[in-house]
Structures are given as C-alpha cells and as structure tokens.
C-alpha positions, 0 to 999 in steps of 0.5 A: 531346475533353474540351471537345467533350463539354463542350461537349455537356454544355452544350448538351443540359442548357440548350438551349431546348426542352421537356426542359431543366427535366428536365436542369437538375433532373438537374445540380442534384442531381448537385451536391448528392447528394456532399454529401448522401452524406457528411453521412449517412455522417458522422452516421452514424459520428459516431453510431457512435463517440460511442455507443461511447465513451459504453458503454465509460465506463459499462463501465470504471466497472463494472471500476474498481467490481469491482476495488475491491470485491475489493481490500476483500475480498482486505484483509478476507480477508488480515486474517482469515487473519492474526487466525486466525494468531496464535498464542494465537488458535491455542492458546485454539482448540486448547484450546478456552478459550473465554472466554479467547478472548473477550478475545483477540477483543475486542482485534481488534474494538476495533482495527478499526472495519470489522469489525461482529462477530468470531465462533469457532466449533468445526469442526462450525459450533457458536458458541463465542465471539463479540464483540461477546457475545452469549450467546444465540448460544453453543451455536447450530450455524450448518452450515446458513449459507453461510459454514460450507459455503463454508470447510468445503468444503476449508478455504480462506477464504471470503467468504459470501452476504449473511445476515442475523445471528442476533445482535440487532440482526439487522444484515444483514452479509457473512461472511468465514471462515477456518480456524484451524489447529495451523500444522502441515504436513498431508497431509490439511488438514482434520487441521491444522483446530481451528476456524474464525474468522469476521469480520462486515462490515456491509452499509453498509460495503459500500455505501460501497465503491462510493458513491464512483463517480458515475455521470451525473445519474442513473446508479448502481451496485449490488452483487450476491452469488454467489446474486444477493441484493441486497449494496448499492444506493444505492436500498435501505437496506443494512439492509433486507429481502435482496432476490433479484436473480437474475432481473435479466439484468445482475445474472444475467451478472455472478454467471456470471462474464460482463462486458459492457454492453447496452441493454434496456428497464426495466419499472420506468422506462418507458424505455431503460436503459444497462448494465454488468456486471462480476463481481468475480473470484475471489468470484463477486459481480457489480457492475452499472452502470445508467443511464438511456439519455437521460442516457447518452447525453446528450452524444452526443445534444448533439454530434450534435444540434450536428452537424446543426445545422452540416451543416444550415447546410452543406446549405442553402448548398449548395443555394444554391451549387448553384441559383446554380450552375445558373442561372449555367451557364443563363444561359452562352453556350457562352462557352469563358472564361466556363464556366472562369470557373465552374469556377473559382469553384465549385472555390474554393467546393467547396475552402472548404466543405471546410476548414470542414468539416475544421476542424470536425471537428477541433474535435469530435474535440478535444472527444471527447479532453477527454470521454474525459480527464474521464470517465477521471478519476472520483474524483480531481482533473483539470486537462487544460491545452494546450502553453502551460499553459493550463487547458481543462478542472477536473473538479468534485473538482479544485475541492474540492481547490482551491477554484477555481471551473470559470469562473474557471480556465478560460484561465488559466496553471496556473502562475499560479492552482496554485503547487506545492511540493516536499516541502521546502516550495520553490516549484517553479519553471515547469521542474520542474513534472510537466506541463512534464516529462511535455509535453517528454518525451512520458512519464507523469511521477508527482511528489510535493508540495504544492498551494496553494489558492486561500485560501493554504492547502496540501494534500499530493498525488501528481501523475500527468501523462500527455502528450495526443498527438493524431495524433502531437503533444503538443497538452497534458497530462492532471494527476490529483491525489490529495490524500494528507492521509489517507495522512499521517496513517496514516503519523503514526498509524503512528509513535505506533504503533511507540513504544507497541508497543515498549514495550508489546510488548517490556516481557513478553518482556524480563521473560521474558528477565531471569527465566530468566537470574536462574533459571538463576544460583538454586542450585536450578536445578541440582537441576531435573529435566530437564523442568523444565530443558527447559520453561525451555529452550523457553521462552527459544528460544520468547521469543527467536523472539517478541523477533526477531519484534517487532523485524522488524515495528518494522524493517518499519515503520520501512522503510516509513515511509522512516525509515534513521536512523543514523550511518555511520562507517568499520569493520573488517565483520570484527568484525561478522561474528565478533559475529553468529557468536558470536551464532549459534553456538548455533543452529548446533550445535543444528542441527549446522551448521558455520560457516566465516569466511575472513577477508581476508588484508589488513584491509577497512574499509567505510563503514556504519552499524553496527548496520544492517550487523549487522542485515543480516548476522545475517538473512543467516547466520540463513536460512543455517543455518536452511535447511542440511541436518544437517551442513551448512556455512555459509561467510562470505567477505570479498573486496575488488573494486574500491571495494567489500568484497563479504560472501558468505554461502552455504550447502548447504542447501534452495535457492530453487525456479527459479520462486519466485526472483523473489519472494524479497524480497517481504514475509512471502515463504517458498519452497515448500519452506521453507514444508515444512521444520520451520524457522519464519520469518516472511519479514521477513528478506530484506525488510528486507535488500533495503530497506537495501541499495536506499535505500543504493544497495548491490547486492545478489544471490544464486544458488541451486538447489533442493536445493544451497544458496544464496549471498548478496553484497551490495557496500558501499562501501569507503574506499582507505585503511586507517584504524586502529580503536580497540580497546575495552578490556573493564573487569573487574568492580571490587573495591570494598574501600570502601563498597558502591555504591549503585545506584537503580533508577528503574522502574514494572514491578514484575517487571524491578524486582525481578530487576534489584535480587536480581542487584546485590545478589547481585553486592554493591551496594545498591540503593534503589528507585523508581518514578515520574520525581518518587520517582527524583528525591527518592530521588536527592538523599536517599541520593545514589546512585552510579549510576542505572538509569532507565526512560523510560516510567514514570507521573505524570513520564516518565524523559526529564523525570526526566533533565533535570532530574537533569542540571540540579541541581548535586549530581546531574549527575555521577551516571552514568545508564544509561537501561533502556528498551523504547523502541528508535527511533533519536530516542528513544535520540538524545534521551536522549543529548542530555539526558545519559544515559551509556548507553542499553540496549534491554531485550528486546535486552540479557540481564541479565547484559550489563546488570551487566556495563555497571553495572560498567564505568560504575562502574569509569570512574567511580573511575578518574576519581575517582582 
C-alpha cells in the first residue's frame, strides 16, 4: 500500500505537464517549513530564557543590595542600643549632668569612625548633649524632625529619613535613636524613658554600603528612604540638596514594601531602561537597580545574534539540501532502488543537521551556566575550572587578588598557576584541595588557607566550591574566594584589644575592691552607722558584678578569637566544686538558697584544665541560684558513667520557657522570664559554658520546664585509674622574732600602692616603695628587699623587663617575686614564669587579704629553706 501511494506521490508531483512547477514548489516547502517552524520556536524560547536570567540577575543584585543596607542598619541600631545601655550613660541621663555626659559621648565617637555625630536629648526632643560640641544646638527642641516622632512613638529605636543637620557643617546624615532607660522592668514603657540617644551617620557612609555592587558598563544602584528622599546615588554628591524620589515608580514599590523588576522608558535617557527594586525590610527604605536595556541585555543580544547567525547558515543549507532534493527526486524515473537511494541520503542529511544542531545547543547551554557562575559572584574572586581542573573562566576581582591576568589563566591547571596553603603553611596537595573534594563528593566544600599570587606573595582566603551539575554529572566546580586579610587584622586588633582593657578596666575595680576590704579591717568601721555600712555593701556587690562582667567579655573574646589556652592535668572535680560553693555561699544565703552536694562514695578524678573547669562550673551554680525561688535548692551531683564523670547541676526555680530552649547558649541570650525577674545577668554565662565544652568535645545538656527549675550535665572524660592528689599544705603566718621583712612594692598606681603598703605594715613588715621598672631596680640592690610585690604595666621600663633583669644580677636572683597585675591572659602570666616570677596573682581576682596570705606563705618557705 505504502509504495503504490508513493509511487503516486511521484508521479503527480513530477510528471510532465503544465502543473508540475506548482507540485515541485509544494514538495520544497513542505521540506523546508519543519526547519522554519523549529528555528522561530528556538529563537523564540532562546529569547524568552535568556531575557529571564538576565532580569532576575539585576533582581538579586538588588536583594543582595538590600540585605546589606539592613545589616548595617541592624550593626548601627545594635550598637546604639548598646551605647544607650551603658550604665553611666543611664545614670548622667537619669540625672541630667550633661556636661558630664559629654565626656562619656566623646569616648564612643572617638571609637567608632562610622559614627559622624552622637546626640542626647531629654524625652520632650530638647538638645542636651552632643559630640562632637556644638553649642549652638544645646537648648534647640528637635520634636518636629522625624527622628523624635519615630522613636517617641512607642520608644523602640528608630532609623529617621534622610535630614540635613542643624549643626554646622550641615552634613546631610541619617539618624539612628533609641531610648535610654532606668533598665527597670515597666508596665508602661514610656515610665522607664529618661532620654533619648541619637547616632548621626553621614550619607557618603551610606553610599559606600552599596558602591561595591557593579552593575554592567553602565548600570548602578540607588538608595531611597521611606519618604522616598534620595539616601545615595552614585550620580549625586551624598552631600548635595535632598532630592524627592517619590514620583519615581521603582523608587514608589519598593518604599511600599513591593519588589520586583520592570522595563519602562526613561525620559531622562531617551531609551529603555531595566529595573529592580527591592525594599530593605523592616525599615521601610528601598534599593532600586537601574540599568540601561541595551547594556542589560547585551549578552542576550550576543547569543541571539550568534544564534541566528548559526540558524542562518542551517537555513541556507537546507534550502540547498532541499532544492537538491527536489531535482534529484525530478530527474528519477520512478526507479524503486533509486528513490530508496534518496531517502536514504536525506535521512543521513536530516540525522547530521540534527546532531549539529544538538551540539550547538549544548554549547549555548554551557555558556548560560558560566554567565550564571560570573554574575552569582559579584564582588569576590571567582574561578569556574571543568573535571580536569582546568580553569574556563577568572572574574576580574579573582584577578586583583591573584594578579594573573584573564588570557593567560585561561586553560591552564588550577593546581599549577594557584598553589594553596593550609593554615600551617604546607602546601596542600592536588587531593586535599576544596574543589577536588567538592567535584568527588558532589557537596559544597568550605575550606580555610592561603592563596599564592603570581609574584610569591600569599593572601589568607575562605574558599567556598560548590559542584557544577549539568543534567545530572558534575562536568566541574565553581570556587568563590574571599580574601580575609581584613578579618585578620581586626582579629590582631582584637587581641591588643584584650590586653589594654585588662589592665585598663580591671585596674579601678580592684581599687575598689582592696579599699573596701582595708575599710572594713579600720577600727572606725565598727562605728559607721548602718547606711554608711550598707552603702560599702552595695558598693562591693556592685564592684564584684563589674569584675564578673569584665571577665566574661575578656572570656568571650578570647573564645571568639579561638584562644583555650591552658594546661590539663588529672583532678579530684570534688575539690573544685566545694571552692565554687564556698565562693557562693553568700550569694545563697543572701537569697535564702540551700545548696546540696552529693559527693561520689568513691573518689572520680577527670581529665581538665582547672581553672576552666572552675569557670564552668561557677556559671552553672550561679544561674542556679540566681534563678531559684526563695527557699529554694540547688543541688550538685557527681556520677561515674562509662569513661565519663558526669557534673549535675539542678535547681527549682524559674525554668527556661518550651519556646526560648533553642536559644539558651546563644550570645547575651536571657529567657523571657528571666528578663521579668529582679535577677541581673548579661547572658555570657552559658555562652561561654557551651564554648569550652564544644572545642573540648564535652557533651553537655539540660532539661527544664518553665516554673519547675532547670538541670544541667556536662560529661568530662575521665581516667580508669585513681591517681593519688597532692594535698596542699596551708603555711600559717610566721612569727618573725628577728628583724622585720622588708617587702618592696614596685607600683605606678598610687591608690593599690598605698593600701597595699598600710595592710603589710599593719601586719609588721616594712616596706619601701617604687614606681617605675628603673626605681624597682635601684631601690632593689640599695635596701636589699626580702621579698617584691611587682606591677607588669608601670611606665619608662615595664615589669617583665624589670623582672629579667632582677633574675639576672647575681645579688638579687634569689628574691622572691610575687607579680601583682591586671594583666590576666594566659601568655602573659606564662611569660612571667618563664622570666622567674614565683607567683602571679590577677589583681581584680584576688582580695587583699588573699594577697597577704600568699606574701606569707613565700616568706614562710623562704626561711625554712634558709634554715
């Protein structure tokens, strides 16, 4: 049947007569309208797919944009919350000593260079205090700017519109303002309002926030605030007049709270422009992304122009297949062997035409992957490298880091041209590098290291590969390289930062502390009325809350520096728990807590550090008790599980609400209910608890319910076998029939100077005084001291010089040295031994008359050693 209709076919479409033409015109486009069909759908889903990717690129800009801008706002509002926090920012305010305030303000602004102004001003929006001074500000009410009707309106912080500043220069700056409260618990918050604290940030601070996006040759975004003023433009100077964006329809979205992207014709440009929106949330400002359509779509354009080029070419040659085909079937004589002859060759042809087709294809799909890796990697380095590890494609910021240039990277092995370091400095083999383990494992790979450039010199990075899958094979890997040289040094800066504050901040509080001890041993304390006695009390609880404040911060940072220096050795935790309970004790009969330790019928010894594990388990009995009810227990139990002693900690008090629980270990975290209770805490506690239990590899739980109390375990490692604990042995003070020992005091603080000298002499030793590295030394081999009490931070020649060279001179090496400093890192008190302190006590930790207690027991070894 098939052949005689072929046959048919055949003869009516060529035979000889006045119609063929008509036919053989038929035949020739039945041949060529598929191909005509296919290549206008392909265009026109090319078309379609490549205008997509190319608006949701300019829409993730704008997302990536706005997500930043409120990361600076949420870092700048945290920041203000926290200025407004501080306690003597609290009581100058309360108090309204606003000169004084001044100073206070001057100090934040010296410290942080994003901030351009810091203003206080009374809850009715009165000037009272600014910094930099502006005097003619003082006494001007401001109720009518934005940022006193924003925060006024239920006294939560605010970020205003764009203003310009009355103060001279009159810079145009954005507002950020908070209240300052009494810290009190109020029905009514605005009761609990005594002022309110306001940071000015400069808008070209602003605009730097989002100068670092790169949009094509000639795009660029803009910021907007929630009135629509103009925040930052690359085009306008951020110190120019405020300009009114409202009528701006991208500009009009995003303020409303709308995102997207559109396609409109802008009257400034003459021309089709492409853009993005996007609001900033929970502030109400907008980030638009505008571009011009030709340079938008400038890579479409490319690929489509490249695709009809290559359909151009498919077209013609099949018109040529076609019309050959036609005249070849033309010229046939119905020969049955000659038309399968045909048939053949054209389905050789249509199968050929096909495969290229394919192929091609596969190549534009290809390159859209590539696109898509370069555009998803704005601002940072980005190296897309196939299965074999060859690079195919360097951004432009790879290239700064690296200093290899585009062309002549391009092909080459990763391996070859970028060698990487581990973080010991090793060169990491081909292996163990991220984009070999992401490609093998079909996983995102995150890694740490250094890069080498091309000149030999290295940059710190985190390296982020993530797998290339294209229709379900990894054909390669994408690598985004952040250099973190910056990160480092904030980290360096850090560090200075923790040696300066605990000196600078531990210095006033262990004056406090020592004076009120030296107080309370004067005769005339027993004759203080009760006030009087009661104020000292205060002031001591008050002092000691400022001592454990200062020593969680320092504990924080050194955590997040990844700094766990100390020693571990084998301990009885029995002993460590019955000093913390000694240490609390007060605490819990001021709040009329009972503490209950059961105490293992067989001896446990762990394997810790110290004074880590004390730190731990002081945090974890002081929440317990300051969350118990009155009357309430605390109990403490030691159990043996396994090769574990596990350290229980429960109490019957508040409990952690079902909701909150998740949270619990976070930093500066407090409960709901906690935050409602009389008891003060900062939140560091269980922060720091978690850190040394995770980098030691310690599990640690808890289970609680709100209103019934709270249990805590944490399982340390223990050894199988009991090892037998030195006991220490406690050296009474020693009757000295002979001449009285002479102590010198090497210390620049005139105040520690003092109460340390009027407590020895109370206790009968003289003592001789210095107060630089150079008078310790001289005073020294003058009235030959018996032992010397030495400050590590005094001026002209510190004390671990002073120390040096005292170990050195032959006449004094024997002199014990008891180092009294603020300074409380482990390096530094490890320095100090090395260097031949024979005691090292932290002068905010220690009460003065621990510190007697210790010149005693040197002094005590010191004559049965002579003896």
């Amino acid at each position: 049947m098939f052949y005689r209709y072929k046959n048919w076919f055949v003869e009516i479409v060529f035979k000889a007569n006045a119609r063929s033409w008509f036919f053989q015109a038929l035949a020739f486009c039945v041949l060529v309208l598929p191909i005509v069909l296919f290549g206008i759908f392909s265009y026109m889903k090319l078309n379609g797919e490549l205008t997509d990717l190319a608006l949701s690129n300019r829409e993730s800009v704008a997302r990536l944009a706005a997500i930043t801008v409120k990361n600076n706002f949420d870092n700048l509002k945290d920041l203000a919350v926290s200025f407004a926090g501080r306690s003597r920012v609290r009581e100058l305010a309360a108090a309204g000593k606003w000169k004084e305030l001044d100073e206070t303000l001057q100090e934040i602004v010296s410290n942080h260079a994003l901030i351009d102004r810091v203003v206080v001003a009374d809850i009715g929006g009165t000037i009272r205090s600014n910094v930099p001074y502006f005097a003619d500000v003082v006494g001007q009410n401001f109720a009518f700017r934005d940022w006193y009707k924003g925060v006024s309106k239920d006294w939560k912080p605010y970020v205003s519109e764009v203003y310009k500043r009355a103060a001279e220069p009159r810079h145009n700056v954005v507002g950020i303002a908070v209240p300052v409260t009494d810290g009190l618990a109020h029905v009514d918050p605005r009761e609990g309002v005594k002022a309110i604290f306001l940071l000015q940030v400069r808008l070209d601070t602003v605009l730097e926030w989002i100068s670092q996006f790169k949009i094509g040759a000639s795009g660029f975004i803009y910021l907007v605030d929630q009135n629509g003023n103009l925040a930052a433009h690359p085009l306008h100077p951020p110190q120019g007049e405020i300009i009114n964006y409202g009528s701006v329809i991208p500009a009009q979205n995003a303020v409303a709270g709308r995102s997207g992207i559109m396609v409109f014709h802008d009257l400034f440009r003459g021309a089709e422009t492409v853009s993005a929106y996007m609001p900033v949330s929970e502030y109400g400002w907008g980030v638009v992304v505008e571009e011009p359509a030709e340079s938008a779509f400038a890579d479409r354009d490319r690929t489509i122009n490249f695709f009809l080029m290559v359909y151009g070419m498919i077209f013609v040659l099949n018109l040529i297949l076609a019309y050959l085909a036609v005249r070849i079937v033309a010229n046939l004589k119905s020969s049955e062997s000659e038309l399968a002859l045909m048939n053949t060759k054209l389905s050789r042809a249509s199968a050929d035409l096909e495969r290229k087709v394919a192929d091609r294809t596969k190549r534009i799909e290809e390159a859209l992957v590539r696109e898509d890796a370069f555009l998803a990697s704005i601002g940072e380095g980005m190296i897309i490298i196939n299965r074999d590890q060859k690079i195919l494609a360097f951004n432009e910021q790879a290239q700064k880091l690296t200093g290899w240039t585009d062309l002549s990277i391009i092909g080459r092995d990763l391996t070859e041209v970028l060698p990487m370091e581990d973080n010991s400095g090793n060169l990491m083999p081909t292996e163990k590098r991220p984009s070999r383990e992401a490609m093998l494992t079909g996983k995102k790979v995150v890694a740490q290291g250094y890069y080498v450039r091309r000149d030999g010199t290295k940059f710190p990075t985190v390296t982020t590969v993530a797998p290339l899958v294209i229709k379900g094979r990894i054909e390669g890997a994408l690598e985004i390289m952040h250099d973190v040289t910056m990160e480092k040094e904030i980290d360096r800066a850090k560090s200075e930062f923790i040696s300066i504050a605990s000196h600078q901040l531990n210095t006033p509080l262990g004056i406090i502390k020592w004076s009120i001890d030296a107080v309370r041993r004067e005769k005339y304390y027993a004759d203080l009325p009760p006030g009087a006695k009661e104020a000292i009390d205060d002031i001591e609880k008050s002092n000691a809350r400022m001592i454990d404040l200062v020593q969680s911060l320092l504990s924080v940072s050194r955590i997040e520096q990844n700094r766990f220096d100390g020693k571990f050795a084998m301990i009885d935790p029995t002993s460590t728990i019955r000093d913390v309970i000694a240490e609390m004790s007060v605490e819990a009969e001021r709040r009329d807590v009972k503490i209950n330790f059961m105490v293992p019928s067989e001896p446990v010894q762990i394997y810790t550090d110290p004074p880590k594990l004390h730190e731990i388990i002081e945090n974890l009995v002081s929440n317990a008790i300051k969350y118990s009810f009155t009357g309430g227990m605390v109990g403490i139990l030691l159990e043996k599980k396994d090769n574990n002693v596990v350290i229980s900690v429960s109490d019957q008090g508040i409990g952690i609400p079902q909701h909150e629980q998740k949270r619990i270990f976070s930093k500066f975290f407090r409960a709901e209910n906690a935050l409602l209770s009389d008891t003060k805490g900062t939140g560091l506690g269980l922060y720091v608890v978690k850190s040394y239990a995770d980098r030691w590899g310690w599990p640690i739980w808890y289970e609680s319910a709100e209103g019934s109390g709270t249990t805590f375990h944490l399982a340390v490692p223990a050894d199988k076998t009991i090892q037998n604990v030195p006991i220490m042995e406690t050296v009474e003070k020693i009757e000295n029939h002979e001449r009285p020992k002479r102590i010198l005091i090497a210390e620049d603080e005139k105040v520690y100077a003092k109460v340390i000298k009027n407590r020895l002499m109370q206790e009968g030793y003289d003592v001789v005084e210095a107060v630089t590295g150079d008078e310790c030394l001289s005073s020294a081999r003058l009235h030959k001291p018996d032992l010397i009490l030495l400050d590590l931070m005094m001026p002209i020649k510190d004390g671990f010089a002073a120390l040096q060279e005292l170990k050195a001179d032959p006449n004094l090496r024997d002199v014990n040295v008891i180092v009294l400093s603020n300074l409380s890192q482990d390096d530094d008190i490890n320095k100090a031994k090395v260097l031949g302190a024979d005691e090292f006590i932290v002068k905010s930790h220690a009460t003065l008359g621990e510190v007697v207690e210790k010149v005693v027991s040197l002094l005590a070894k010191q004559k049965q050693h002579e003896r």
